[in-house]
C-alpha positions in Angstrom: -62.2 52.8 6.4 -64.1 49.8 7.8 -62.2 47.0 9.8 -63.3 44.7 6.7 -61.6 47.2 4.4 -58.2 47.3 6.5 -58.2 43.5 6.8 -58.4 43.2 2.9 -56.0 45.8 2.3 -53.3 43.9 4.9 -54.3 40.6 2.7 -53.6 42.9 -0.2 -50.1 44.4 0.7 -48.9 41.1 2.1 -49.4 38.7 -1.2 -47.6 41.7 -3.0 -44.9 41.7 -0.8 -44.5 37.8 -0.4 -44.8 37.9 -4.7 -41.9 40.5 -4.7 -39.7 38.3 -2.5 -40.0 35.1 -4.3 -39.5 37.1 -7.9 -36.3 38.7 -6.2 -35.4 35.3 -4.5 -35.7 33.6 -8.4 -33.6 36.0 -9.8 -30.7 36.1 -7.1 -30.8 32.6 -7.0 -30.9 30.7 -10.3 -28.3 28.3 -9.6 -25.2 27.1 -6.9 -22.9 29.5 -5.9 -19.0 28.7 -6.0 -18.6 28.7 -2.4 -21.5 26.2 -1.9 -20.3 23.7 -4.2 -16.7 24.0 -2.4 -18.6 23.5 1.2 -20.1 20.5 -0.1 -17.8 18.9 -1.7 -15.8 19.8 1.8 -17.8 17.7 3.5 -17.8 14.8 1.2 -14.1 14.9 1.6 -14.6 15.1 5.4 -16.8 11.9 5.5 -14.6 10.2 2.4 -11.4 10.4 4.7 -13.5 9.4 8.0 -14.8 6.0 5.9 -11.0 5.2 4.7 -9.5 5.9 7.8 -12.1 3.5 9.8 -11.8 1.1 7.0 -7.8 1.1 7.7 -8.5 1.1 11.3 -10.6 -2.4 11.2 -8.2 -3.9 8.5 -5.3 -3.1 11.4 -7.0 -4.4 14.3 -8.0 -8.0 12.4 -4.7 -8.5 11.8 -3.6 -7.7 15.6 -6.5 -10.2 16.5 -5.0 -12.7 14.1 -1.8 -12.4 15.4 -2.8 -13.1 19.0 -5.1 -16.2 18.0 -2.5 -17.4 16.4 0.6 -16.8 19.0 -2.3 -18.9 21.6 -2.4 -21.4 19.1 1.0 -22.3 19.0 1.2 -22.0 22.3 -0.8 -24.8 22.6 0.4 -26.5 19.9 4.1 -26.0 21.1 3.5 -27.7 24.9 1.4 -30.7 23.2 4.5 -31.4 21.0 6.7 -31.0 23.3 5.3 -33.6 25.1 4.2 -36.2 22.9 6.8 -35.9 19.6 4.5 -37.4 17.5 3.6 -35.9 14.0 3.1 -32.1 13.6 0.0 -31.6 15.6 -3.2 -30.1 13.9 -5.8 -27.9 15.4 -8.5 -30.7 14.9 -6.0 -33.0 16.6 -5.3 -30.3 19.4 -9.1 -30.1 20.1 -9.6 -33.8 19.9 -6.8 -34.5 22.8 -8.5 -31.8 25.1 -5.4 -29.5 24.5 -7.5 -26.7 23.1 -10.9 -25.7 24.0 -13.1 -25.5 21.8 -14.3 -21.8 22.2 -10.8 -20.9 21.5 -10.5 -19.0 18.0 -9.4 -21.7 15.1 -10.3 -19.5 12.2 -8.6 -16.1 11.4 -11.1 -13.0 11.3 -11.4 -13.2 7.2 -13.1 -16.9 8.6 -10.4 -19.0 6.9 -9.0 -21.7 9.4 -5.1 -21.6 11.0 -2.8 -24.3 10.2 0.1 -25.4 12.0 3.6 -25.8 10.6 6.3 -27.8 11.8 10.0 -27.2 10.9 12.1 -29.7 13.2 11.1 -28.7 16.3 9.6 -25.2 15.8 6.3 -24.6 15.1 4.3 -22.3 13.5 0.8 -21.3 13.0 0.1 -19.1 9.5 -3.3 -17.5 8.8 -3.1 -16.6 4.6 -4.6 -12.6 5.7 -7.0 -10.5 4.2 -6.5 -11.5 0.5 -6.9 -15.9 1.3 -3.9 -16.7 -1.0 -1.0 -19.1 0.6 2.5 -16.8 -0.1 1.3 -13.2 -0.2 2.7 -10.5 1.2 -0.2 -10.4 4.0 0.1 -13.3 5.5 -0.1 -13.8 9.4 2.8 -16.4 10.9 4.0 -16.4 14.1 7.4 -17.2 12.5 7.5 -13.7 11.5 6.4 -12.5 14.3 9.5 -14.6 16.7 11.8 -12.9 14.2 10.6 -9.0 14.9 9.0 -8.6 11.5 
């Protein structure tokens, strides 16, 4: 046998070998087997529960940062009525009188601006939280906040 004949009878044996595999391959494999499905819908479990959990995680830490803001806020707010008793001080009136500067935060993280409320001689500063509506459940107040809630 010649070296051409060898080389064509290699070609020969190895396109009948690679058809034989992809026939076998299309009959063991016409579809998804049960334990692939379950490993993929395992990891769209595993990256469902990462998203909620760092979705929970940012929701927790704007209303930590809202919190502080608003405990330096009344801070503020607190000393410049303490020494002036005049009306309930704003934060536009706070900035105005040099009492707050201005890089300090007067909106909450949801971008909504802090107000101050007077009751006698406390005050308070409330953020409405997450959801914007005045009276809700998740609002921010420093009220709550003196009281341990």
């Amino acid at each position: 046998m010649t070296t051409a004949n060898k080389s064509a009878a290699k070609k020969g044996s190895a396109r009948k070998s690679t058809k034989r595999f992809s026939r076998w391959m299309a009959k063991a494999h016409k579809g998804l087997t049960l334990i692939e499905i379950m490993i993929v819908i395992a990891i769209i479990a595993m990256i469902g529960g990462g998203v909620t959990f760092a979705f929970q995680q940012q929701r927790r830490a704007q209303k930590s940062q809202a919190m502080s803001d608003a405990r330096q806020i009344r801070s503020i707010a607190q000393m410049y009525y303490n020494e002036h008793r005049e009306a309930c001080p704003t934060i536009q009136s706070l900035i105005s009188a040099g009492e707050m500067d201005t890089r300090t935060k007067t909106n909450d993280p949801w971008g909504k601006p802090f107000s101050v409320v007077c009751n006698g001689d406390e005050l308070d500063v409330t953020s409405n939280g997450p959801d914007g509506q005045a009276g809700s459940a998740d609002d921010i107040t420093t009220a709550a906040a003196r009281q341990g809630n």
